[in-house]
PQR file with spaces between the fields and no chain letter, atoms N, CA, C, O and H, PARSE charges and radii, in Angstrom:
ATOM       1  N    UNK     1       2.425   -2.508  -17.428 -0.4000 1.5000
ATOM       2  CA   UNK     1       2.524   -2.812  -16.024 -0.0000 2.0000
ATOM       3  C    UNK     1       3.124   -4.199  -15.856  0.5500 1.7000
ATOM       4  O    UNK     1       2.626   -5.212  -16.347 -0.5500 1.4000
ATOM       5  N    UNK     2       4.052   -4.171  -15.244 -0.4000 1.5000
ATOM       6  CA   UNK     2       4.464   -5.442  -14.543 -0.0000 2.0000
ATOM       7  C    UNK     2       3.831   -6.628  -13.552  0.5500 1.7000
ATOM       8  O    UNK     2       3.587   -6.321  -12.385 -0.5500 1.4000
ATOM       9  H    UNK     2       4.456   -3.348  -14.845  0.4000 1.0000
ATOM      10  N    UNK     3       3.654   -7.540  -13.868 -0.4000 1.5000
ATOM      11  CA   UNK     3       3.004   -7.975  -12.791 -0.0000 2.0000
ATOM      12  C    UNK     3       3.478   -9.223  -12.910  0.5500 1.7000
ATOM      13  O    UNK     3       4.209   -9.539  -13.848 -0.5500 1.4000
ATOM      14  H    UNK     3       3.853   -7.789  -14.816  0.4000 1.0000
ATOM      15  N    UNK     4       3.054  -10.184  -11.830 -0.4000 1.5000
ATOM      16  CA   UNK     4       3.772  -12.172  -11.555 -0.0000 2.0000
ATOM      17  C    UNK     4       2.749  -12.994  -11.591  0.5500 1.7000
ATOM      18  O    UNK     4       1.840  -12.781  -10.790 -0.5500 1.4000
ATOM      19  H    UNK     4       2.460   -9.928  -11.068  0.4000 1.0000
ATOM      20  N    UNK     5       2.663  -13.905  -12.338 -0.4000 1.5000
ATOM      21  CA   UNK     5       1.594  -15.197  -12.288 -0.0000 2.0000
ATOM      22  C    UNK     5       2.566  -16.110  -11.331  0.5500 1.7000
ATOM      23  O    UNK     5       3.785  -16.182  -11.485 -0.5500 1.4000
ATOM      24  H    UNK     5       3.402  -14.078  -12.989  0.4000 1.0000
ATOM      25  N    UNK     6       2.001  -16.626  -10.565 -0.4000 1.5000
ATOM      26  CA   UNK     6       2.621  -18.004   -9.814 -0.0000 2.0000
ATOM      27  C    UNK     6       1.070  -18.907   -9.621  0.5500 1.7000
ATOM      28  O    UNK     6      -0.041  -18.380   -9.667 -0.5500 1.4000
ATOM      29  H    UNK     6       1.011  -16.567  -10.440  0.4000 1.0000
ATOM      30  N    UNK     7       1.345  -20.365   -9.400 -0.4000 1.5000
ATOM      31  CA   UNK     7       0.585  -21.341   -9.224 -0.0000 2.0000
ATOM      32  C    UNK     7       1.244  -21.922   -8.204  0.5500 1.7000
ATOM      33  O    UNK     7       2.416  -22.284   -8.100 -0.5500 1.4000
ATOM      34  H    UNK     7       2.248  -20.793   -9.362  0.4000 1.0000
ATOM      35  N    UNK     8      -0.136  -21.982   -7.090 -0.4000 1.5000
ATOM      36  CA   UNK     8       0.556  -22.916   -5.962 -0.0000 2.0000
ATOM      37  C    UNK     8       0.361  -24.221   -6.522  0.5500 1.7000
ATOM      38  O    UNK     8      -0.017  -24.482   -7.664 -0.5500 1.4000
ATOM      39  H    UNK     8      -1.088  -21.688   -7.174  0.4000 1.0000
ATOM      40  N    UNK     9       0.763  -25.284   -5.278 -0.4000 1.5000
ATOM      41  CA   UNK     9       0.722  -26.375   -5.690 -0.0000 2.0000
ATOM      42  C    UNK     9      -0.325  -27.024   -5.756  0.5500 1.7000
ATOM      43  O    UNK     9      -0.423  -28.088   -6.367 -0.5500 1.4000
ATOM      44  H    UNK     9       1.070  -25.071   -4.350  0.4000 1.0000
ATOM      45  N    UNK    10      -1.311  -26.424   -5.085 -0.4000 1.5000
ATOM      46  CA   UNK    10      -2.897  -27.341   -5.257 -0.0000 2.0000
ATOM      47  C    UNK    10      -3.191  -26.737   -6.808  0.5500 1.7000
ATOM      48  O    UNK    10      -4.193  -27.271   -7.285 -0.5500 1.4000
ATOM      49  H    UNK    10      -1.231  -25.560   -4.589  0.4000 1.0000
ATOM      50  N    UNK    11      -2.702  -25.975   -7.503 -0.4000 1.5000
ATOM      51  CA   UNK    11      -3.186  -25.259   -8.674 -0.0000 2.0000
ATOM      52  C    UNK    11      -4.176  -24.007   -8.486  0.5500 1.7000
ATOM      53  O    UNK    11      -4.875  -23.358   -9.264 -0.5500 1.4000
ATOM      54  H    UNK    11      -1.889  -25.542   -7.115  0.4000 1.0000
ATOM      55  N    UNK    12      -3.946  -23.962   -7.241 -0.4000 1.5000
ATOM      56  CA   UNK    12      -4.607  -21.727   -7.325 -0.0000 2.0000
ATOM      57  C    UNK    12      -3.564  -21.388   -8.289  0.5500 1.7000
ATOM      58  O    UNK    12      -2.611  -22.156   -8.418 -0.5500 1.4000
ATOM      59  H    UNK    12      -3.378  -24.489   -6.609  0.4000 1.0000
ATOM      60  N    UNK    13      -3.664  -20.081   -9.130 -0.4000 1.5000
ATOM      61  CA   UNK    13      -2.930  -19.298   -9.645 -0.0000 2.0000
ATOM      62  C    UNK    13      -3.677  -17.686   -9.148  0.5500 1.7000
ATOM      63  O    UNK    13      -4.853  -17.328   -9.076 -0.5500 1.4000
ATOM      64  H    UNK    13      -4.439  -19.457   -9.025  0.4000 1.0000
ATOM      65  N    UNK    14      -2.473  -17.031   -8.888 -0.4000 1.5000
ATOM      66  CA   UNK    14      -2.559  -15.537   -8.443 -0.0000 2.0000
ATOM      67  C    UNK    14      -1.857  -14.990   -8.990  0.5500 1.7000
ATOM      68  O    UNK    14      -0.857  -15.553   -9.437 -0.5500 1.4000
ATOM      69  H    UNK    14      -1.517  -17.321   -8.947  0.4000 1.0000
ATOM      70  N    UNK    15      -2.053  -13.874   -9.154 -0.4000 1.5000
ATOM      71  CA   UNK    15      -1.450  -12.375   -9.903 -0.0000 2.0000
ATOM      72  C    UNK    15      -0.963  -11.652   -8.874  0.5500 1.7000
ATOM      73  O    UNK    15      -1.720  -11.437   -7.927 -0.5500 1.4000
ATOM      74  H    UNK    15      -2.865  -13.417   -8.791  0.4000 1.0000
ATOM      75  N    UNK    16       0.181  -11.212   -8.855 -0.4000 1.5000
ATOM      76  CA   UNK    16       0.669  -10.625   -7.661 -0.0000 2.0000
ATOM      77  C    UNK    16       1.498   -9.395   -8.157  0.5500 1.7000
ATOM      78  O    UNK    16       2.319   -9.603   -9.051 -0.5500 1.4000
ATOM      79  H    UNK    16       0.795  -11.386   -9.624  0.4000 1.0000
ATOM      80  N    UNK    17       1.396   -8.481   -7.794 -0.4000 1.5000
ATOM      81  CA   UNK    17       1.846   -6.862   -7.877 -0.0000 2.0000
ATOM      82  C    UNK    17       3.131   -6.943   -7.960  0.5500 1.7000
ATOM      83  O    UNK    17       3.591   -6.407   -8.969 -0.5500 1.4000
ATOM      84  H    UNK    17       0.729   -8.312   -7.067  0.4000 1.0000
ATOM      85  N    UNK    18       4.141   -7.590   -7.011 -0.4000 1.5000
ATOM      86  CA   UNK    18       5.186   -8.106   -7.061 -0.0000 2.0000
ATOM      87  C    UNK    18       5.890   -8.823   -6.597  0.5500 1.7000
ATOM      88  O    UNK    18       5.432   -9.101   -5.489 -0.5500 1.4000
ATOM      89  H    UNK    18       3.768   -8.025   -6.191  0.4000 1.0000
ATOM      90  N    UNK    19       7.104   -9.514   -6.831 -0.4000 1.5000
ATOM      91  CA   UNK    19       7.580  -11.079   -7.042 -0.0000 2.0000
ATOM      92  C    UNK    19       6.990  -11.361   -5.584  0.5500 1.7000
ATOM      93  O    UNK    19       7.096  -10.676   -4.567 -0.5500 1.4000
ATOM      94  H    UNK    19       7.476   -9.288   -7.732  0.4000 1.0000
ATOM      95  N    UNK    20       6.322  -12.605   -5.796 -0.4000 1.5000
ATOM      96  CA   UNK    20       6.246  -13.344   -4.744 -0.0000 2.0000
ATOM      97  C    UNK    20       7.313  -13.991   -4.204  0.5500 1.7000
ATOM      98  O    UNK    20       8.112  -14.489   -4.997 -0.5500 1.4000
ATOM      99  H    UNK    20       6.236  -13.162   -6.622  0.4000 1.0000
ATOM     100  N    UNK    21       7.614  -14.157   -2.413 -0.4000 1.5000
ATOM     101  CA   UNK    21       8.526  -14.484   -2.003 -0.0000 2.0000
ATOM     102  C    UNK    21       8.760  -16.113   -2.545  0.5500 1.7000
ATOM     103  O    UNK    21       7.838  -16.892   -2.789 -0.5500 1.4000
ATOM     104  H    UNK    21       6.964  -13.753   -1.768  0.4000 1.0000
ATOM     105  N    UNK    22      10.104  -16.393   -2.657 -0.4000 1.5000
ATOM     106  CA   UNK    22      10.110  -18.169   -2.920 -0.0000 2.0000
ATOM     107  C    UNK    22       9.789  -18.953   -2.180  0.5500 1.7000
ATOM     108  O    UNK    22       9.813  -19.053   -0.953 -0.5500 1.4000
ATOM     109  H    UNK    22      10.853  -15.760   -2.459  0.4000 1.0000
ATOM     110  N    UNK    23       9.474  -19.536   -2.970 -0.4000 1.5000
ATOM     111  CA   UNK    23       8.753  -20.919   -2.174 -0.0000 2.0000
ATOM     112  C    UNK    23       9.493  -21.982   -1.744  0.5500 1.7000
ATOM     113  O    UNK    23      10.344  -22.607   -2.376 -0.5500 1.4000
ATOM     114  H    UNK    23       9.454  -19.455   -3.966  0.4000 1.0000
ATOM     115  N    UNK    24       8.979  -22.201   -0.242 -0.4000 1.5000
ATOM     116  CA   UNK    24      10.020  -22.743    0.584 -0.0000 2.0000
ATOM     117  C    UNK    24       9.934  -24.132   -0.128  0.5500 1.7000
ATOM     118  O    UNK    24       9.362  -24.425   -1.178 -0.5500 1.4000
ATOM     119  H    UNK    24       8.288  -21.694    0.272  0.4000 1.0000
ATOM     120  N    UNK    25      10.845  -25.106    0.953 -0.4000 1.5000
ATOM     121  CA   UNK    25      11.021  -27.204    0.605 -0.0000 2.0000
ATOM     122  C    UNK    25       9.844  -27.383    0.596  0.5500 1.7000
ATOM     123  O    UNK    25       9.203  -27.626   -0.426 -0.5500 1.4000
ATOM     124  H    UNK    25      11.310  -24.868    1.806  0.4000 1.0000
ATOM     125  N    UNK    26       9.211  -27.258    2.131 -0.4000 1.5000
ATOM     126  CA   UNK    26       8.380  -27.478    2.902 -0.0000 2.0000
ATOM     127  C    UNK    26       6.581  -26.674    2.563  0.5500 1.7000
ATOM     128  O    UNK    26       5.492  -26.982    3.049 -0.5500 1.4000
ATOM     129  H    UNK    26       9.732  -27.060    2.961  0.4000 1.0000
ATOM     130  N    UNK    27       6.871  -25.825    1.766 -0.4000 1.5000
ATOM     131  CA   UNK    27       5.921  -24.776    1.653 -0.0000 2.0000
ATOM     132  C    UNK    27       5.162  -25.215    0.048  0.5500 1.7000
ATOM     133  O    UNK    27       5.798  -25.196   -1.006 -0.5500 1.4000
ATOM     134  H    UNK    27       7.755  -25.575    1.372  0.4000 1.0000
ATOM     135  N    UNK    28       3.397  -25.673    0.182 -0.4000 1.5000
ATOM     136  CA   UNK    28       3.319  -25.293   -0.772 -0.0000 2.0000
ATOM     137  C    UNK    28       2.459  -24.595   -1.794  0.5500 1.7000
ATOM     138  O    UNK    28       1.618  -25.027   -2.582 -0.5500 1.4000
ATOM     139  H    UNK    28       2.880  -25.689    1.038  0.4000 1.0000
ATOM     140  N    UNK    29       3.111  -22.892   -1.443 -0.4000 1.5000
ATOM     141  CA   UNK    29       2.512  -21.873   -1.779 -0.0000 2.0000
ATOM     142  C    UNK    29       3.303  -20.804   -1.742  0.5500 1.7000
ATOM     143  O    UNK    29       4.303  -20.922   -1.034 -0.5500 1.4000
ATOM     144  H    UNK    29       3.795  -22.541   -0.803  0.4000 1.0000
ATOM     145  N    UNK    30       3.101  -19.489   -2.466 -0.4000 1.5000
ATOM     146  CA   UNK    30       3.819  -18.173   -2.833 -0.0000 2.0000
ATOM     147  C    UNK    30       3.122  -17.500   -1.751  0.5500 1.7000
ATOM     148  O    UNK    30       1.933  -17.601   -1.449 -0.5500 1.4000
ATOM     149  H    UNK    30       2.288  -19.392   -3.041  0.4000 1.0000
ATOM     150  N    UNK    31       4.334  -16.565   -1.031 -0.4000 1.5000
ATOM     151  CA   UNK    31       3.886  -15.900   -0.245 -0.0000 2.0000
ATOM     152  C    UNK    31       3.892  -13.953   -0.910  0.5500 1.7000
ATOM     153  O    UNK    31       4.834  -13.645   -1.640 -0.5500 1.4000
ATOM     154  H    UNK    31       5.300  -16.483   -1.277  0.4000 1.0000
ATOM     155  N    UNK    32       3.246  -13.291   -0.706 -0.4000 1.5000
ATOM     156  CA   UNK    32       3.185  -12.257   -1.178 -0.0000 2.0000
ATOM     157  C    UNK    32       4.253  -11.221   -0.462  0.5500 1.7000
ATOM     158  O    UNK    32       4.385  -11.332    0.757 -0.5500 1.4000
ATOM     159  H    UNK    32       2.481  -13.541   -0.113  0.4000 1.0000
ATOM     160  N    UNK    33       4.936  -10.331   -1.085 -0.4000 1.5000
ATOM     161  CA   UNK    33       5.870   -9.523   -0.710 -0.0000 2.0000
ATOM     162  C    UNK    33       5.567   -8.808    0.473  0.5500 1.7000
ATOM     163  O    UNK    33       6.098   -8.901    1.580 -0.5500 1.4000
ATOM     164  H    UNK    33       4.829  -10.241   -2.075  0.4000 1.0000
ATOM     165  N    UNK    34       4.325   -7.831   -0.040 -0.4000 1.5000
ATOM     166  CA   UNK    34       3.907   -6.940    1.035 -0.0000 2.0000
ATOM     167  C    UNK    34       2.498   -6.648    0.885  0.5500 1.7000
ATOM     168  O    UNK    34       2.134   -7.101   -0.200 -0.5500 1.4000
ATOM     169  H    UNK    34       3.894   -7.755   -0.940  0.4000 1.0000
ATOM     170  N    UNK    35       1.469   -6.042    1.553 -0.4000 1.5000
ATOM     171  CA   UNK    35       0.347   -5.199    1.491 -0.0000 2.0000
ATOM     172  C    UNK    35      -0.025   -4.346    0.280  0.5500 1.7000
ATOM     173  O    UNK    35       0.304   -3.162    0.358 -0.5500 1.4000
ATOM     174  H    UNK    35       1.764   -5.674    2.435  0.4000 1.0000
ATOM     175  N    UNK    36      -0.466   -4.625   -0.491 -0.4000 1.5000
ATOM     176  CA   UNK    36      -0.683   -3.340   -1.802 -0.0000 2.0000
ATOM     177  C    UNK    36      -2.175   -3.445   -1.796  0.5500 1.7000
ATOM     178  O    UNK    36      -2.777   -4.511   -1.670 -0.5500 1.4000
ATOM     179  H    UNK    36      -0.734   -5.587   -0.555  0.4000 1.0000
ATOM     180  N    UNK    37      -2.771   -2.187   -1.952 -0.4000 1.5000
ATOM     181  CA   UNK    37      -3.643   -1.898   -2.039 -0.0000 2.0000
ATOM     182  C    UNK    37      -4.461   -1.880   -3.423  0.5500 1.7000
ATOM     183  O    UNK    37      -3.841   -1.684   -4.468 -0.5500 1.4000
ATOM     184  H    UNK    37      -2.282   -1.321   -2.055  0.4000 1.0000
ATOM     185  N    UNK    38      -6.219   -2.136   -3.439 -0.4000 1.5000
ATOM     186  CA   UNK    38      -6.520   -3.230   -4.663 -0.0000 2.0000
ATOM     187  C    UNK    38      -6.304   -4.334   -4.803  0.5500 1.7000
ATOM     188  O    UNK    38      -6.830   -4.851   -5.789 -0.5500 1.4000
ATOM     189  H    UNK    38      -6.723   -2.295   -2.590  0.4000 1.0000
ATOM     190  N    UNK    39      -5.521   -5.133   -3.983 -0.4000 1.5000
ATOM     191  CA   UNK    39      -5.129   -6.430   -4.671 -0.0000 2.0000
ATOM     192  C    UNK    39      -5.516   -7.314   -3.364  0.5500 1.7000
ATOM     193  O    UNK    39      -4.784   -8.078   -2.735 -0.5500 1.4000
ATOM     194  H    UNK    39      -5.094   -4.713   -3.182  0.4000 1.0000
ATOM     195  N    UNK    40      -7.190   -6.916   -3.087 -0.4000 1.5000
ATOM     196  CA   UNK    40      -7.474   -7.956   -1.683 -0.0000 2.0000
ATOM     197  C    UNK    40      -7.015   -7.243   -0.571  0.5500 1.7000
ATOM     198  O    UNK    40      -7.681   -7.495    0.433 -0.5500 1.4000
ATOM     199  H    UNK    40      -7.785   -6.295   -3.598  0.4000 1.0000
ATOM     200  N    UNK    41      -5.816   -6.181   -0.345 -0.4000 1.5000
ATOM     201  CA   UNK    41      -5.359   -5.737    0.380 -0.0000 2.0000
ATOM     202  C    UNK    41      -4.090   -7.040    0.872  0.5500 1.7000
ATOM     203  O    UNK    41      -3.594   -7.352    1.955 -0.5500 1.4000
ATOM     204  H    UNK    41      -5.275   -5.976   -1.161  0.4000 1.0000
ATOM     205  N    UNK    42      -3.949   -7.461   -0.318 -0.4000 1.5000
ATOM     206  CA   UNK    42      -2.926   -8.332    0.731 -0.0000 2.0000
ATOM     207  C    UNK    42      -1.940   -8.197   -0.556  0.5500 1.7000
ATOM     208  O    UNK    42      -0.960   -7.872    0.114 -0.5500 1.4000
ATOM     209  H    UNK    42      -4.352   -7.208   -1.197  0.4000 1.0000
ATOM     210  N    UNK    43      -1.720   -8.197   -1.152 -0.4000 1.5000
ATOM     211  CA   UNK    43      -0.667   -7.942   -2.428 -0.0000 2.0000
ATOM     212  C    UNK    43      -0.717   -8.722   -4.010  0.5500 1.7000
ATOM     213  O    UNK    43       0.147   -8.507   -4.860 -0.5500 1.4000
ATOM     214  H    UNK    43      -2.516   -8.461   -1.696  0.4000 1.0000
ATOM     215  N    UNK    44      -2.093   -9.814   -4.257 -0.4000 1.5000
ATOM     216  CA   UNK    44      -1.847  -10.248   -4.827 -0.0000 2.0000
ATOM     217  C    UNK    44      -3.990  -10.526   -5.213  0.5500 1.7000
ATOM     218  O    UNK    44      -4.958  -10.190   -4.531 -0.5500 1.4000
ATOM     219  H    UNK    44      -2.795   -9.989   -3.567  0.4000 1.0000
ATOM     220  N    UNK    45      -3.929  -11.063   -6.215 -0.4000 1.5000
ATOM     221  CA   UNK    45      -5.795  -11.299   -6.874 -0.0000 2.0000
ATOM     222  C    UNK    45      -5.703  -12.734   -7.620  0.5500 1.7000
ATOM     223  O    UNK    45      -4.963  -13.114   -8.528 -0.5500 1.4000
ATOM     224  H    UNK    45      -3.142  -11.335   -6.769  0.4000 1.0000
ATOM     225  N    UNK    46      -6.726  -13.387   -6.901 -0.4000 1.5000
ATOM     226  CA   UNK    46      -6.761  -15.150   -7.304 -0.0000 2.0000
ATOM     227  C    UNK    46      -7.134  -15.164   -8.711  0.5500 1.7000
ATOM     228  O    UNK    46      -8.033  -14.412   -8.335 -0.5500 1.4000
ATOM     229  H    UNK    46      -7.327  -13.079   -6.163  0.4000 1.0000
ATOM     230  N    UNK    47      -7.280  -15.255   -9.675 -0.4000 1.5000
ATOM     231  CA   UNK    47      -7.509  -16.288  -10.950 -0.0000 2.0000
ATOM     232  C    UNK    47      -8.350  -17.181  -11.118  0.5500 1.7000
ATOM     233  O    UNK    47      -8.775  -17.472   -9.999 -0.5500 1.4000
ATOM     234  H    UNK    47      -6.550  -15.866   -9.980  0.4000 1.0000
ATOM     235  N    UNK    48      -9.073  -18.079  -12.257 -0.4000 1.5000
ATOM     236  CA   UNK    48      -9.327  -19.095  -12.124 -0.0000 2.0000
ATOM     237  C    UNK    48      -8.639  -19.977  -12.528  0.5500 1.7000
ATOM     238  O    UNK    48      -8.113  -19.819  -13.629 -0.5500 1.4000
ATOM     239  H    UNK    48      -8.728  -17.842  -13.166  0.4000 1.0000
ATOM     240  N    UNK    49      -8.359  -21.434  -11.644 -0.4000 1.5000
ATOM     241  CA   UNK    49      -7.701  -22.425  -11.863 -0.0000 2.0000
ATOM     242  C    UNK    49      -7.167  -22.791  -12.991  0.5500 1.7000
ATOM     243  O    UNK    49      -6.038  -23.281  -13.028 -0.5500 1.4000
ATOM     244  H    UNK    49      -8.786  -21.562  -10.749  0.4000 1.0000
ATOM     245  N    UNK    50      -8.030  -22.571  -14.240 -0.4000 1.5000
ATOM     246  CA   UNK    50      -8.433  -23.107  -15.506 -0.0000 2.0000
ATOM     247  C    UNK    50      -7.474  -22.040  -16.660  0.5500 1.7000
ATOM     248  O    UNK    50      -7.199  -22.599  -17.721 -0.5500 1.4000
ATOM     249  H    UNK    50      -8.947  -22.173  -14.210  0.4000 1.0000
ATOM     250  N    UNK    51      -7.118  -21.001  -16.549 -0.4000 1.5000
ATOM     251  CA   UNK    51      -6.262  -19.774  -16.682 -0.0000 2.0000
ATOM     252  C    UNK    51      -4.974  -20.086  -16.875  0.5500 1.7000
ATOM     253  O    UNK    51      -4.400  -20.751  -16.013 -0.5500 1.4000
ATOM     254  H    UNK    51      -7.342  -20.547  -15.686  0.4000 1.0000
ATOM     255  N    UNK    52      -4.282  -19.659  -18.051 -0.4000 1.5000
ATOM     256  CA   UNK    52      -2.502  -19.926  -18.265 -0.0000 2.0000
ATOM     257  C    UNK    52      -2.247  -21.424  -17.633  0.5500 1.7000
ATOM     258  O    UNK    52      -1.671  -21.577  -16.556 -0.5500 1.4000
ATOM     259  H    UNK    52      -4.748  -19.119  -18.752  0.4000 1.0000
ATOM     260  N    UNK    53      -2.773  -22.567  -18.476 -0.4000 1.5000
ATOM     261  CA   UNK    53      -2.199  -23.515  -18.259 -0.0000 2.0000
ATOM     262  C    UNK    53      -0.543  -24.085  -17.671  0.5500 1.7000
ATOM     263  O    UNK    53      -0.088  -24.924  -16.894 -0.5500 1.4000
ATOM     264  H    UNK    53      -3.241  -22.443  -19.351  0.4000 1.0000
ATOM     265  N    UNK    54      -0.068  -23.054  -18.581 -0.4000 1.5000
ATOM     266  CA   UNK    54       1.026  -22.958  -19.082 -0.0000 2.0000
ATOM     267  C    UNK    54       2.175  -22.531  -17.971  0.5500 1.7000
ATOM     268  O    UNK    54       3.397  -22.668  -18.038 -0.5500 1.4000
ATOM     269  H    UNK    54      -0.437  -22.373  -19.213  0.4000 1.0000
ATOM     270  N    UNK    55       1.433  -22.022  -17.027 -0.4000 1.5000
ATOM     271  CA   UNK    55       2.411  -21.576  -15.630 -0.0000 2.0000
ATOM     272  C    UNK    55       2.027  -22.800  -14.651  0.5500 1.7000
ATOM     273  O    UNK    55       0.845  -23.096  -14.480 -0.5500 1.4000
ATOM     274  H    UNK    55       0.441  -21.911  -16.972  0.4000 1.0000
ATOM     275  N    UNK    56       2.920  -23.396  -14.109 -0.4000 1.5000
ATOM     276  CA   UNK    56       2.479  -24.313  -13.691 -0.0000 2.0000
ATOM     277  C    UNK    56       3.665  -24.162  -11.864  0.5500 1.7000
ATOM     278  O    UNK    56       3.681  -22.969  -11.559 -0.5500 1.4000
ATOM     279  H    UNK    56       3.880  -23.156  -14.248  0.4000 1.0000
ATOM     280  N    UNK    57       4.248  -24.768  -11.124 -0.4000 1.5000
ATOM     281  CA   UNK    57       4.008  -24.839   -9.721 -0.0000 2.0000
ATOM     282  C    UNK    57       5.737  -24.939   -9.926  0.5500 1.7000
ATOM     283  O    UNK    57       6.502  -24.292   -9.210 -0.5500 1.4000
ATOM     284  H    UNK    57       4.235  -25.737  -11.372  0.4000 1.0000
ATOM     285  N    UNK    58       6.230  -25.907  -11.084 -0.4000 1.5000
ATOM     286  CA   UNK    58       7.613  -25.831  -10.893 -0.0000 2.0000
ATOM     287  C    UNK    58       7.725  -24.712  -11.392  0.5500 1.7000
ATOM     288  O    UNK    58       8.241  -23.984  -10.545 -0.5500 1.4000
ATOM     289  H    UNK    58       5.609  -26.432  -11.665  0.4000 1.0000
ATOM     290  N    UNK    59       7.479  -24.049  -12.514 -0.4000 1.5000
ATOM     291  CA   UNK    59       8.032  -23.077  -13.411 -0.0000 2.0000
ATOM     292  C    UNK    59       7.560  -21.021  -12.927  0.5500 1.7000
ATOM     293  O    UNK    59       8.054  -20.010  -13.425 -0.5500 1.4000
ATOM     294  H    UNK    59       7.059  -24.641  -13.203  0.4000 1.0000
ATOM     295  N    UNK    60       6.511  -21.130  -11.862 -0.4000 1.5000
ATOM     296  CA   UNK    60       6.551  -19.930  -10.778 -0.0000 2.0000
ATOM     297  C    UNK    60       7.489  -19.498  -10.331  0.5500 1.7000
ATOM     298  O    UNK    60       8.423  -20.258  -10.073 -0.5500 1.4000
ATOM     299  H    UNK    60       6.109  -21.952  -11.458  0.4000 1.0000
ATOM     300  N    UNK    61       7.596  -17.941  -10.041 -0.4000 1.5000
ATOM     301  CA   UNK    61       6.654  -16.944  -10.521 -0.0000 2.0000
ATOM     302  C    UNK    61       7.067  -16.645  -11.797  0.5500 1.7000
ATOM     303  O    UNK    61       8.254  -16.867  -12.038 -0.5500 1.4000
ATOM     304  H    UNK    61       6.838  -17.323  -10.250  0.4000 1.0000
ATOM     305  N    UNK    62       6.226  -16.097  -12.865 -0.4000 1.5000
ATOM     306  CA   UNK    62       6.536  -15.815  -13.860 -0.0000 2.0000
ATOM     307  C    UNK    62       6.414  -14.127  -14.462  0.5500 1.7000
ATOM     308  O    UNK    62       5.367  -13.579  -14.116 -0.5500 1.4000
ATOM     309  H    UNK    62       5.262  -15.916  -12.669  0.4000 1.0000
ATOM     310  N    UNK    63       6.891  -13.698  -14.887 -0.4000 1.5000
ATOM     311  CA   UNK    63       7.109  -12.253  -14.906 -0.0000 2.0000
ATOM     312  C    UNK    63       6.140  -11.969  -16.296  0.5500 1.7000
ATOM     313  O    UNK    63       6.556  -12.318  -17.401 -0.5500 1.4000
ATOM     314  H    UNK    63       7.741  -14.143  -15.167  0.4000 1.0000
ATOM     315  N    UNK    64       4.876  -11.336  -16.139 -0.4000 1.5000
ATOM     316  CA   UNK    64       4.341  -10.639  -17.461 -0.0000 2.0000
ATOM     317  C    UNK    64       3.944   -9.340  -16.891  0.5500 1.7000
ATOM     318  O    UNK    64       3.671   -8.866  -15.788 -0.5500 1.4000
ATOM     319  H    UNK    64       4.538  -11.052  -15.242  0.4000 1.0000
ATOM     320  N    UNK    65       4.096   -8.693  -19.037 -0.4000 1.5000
ATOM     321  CA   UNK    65       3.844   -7.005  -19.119 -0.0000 2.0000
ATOM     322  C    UNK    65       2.223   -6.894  -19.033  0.5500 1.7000
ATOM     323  O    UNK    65       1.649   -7.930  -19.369 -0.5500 1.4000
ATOM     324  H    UNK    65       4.319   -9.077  -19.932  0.4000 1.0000
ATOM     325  N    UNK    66       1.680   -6.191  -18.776 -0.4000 1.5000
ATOM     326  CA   UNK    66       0.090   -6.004  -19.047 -0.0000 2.0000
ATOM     327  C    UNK    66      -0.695   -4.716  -19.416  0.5500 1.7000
ATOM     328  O    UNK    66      -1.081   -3.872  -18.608 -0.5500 1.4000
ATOM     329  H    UNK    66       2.146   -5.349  -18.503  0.4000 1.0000
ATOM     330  N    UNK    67      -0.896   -4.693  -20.951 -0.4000 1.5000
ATOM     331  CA   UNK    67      -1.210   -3.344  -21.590 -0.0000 2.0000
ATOM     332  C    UNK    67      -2.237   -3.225  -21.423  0.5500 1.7000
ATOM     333  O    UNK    67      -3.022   -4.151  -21.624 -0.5500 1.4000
ATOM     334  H    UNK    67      -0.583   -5.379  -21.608  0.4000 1.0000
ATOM     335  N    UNK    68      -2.650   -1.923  -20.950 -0.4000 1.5000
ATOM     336  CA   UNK    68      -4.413   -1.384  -20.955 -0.0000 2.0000
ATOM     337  C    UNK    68      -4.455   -0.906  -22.525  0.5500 1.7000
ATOM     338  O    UNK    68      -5.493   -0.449  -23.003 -0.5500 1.4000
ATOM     339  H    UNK    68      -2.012   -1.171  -20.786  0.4000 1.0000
């Protein structure tokens, strides 16, 4: 399964079903594409902060596979 890690800029990180829209000058946070269901109902499931260091606010969204 496909899915997007992005980190806003306060350092939430969310998992989002798919690509989150870009992030504006002015904006600082990923906005979710659309409505998907499971995912909060809004398109995307928070994380904890502490999670994939490694994705960080410049380098969002990031594209991973995810095997059951």
């Amino acid at each position: 399964m496909e899915k997007y890690l992005a980190r806003d800029k306060d350092g939430r990180l969310f998992l989002y079903d798919l690509p989150p829209q870009e992030k504006f000058e002015d904006s600082e946070c990923f906005i979710p594409q659309e409505i998907s269901p499971g995912y909060d109902d809004q398109g995307y499931f928070q994380l904890p902060k502490e999670s994939f260091p490694e994705v960080t606010w410049e380098n969002s969204p990031i594209k991973i596979n995810i095997e059951l």
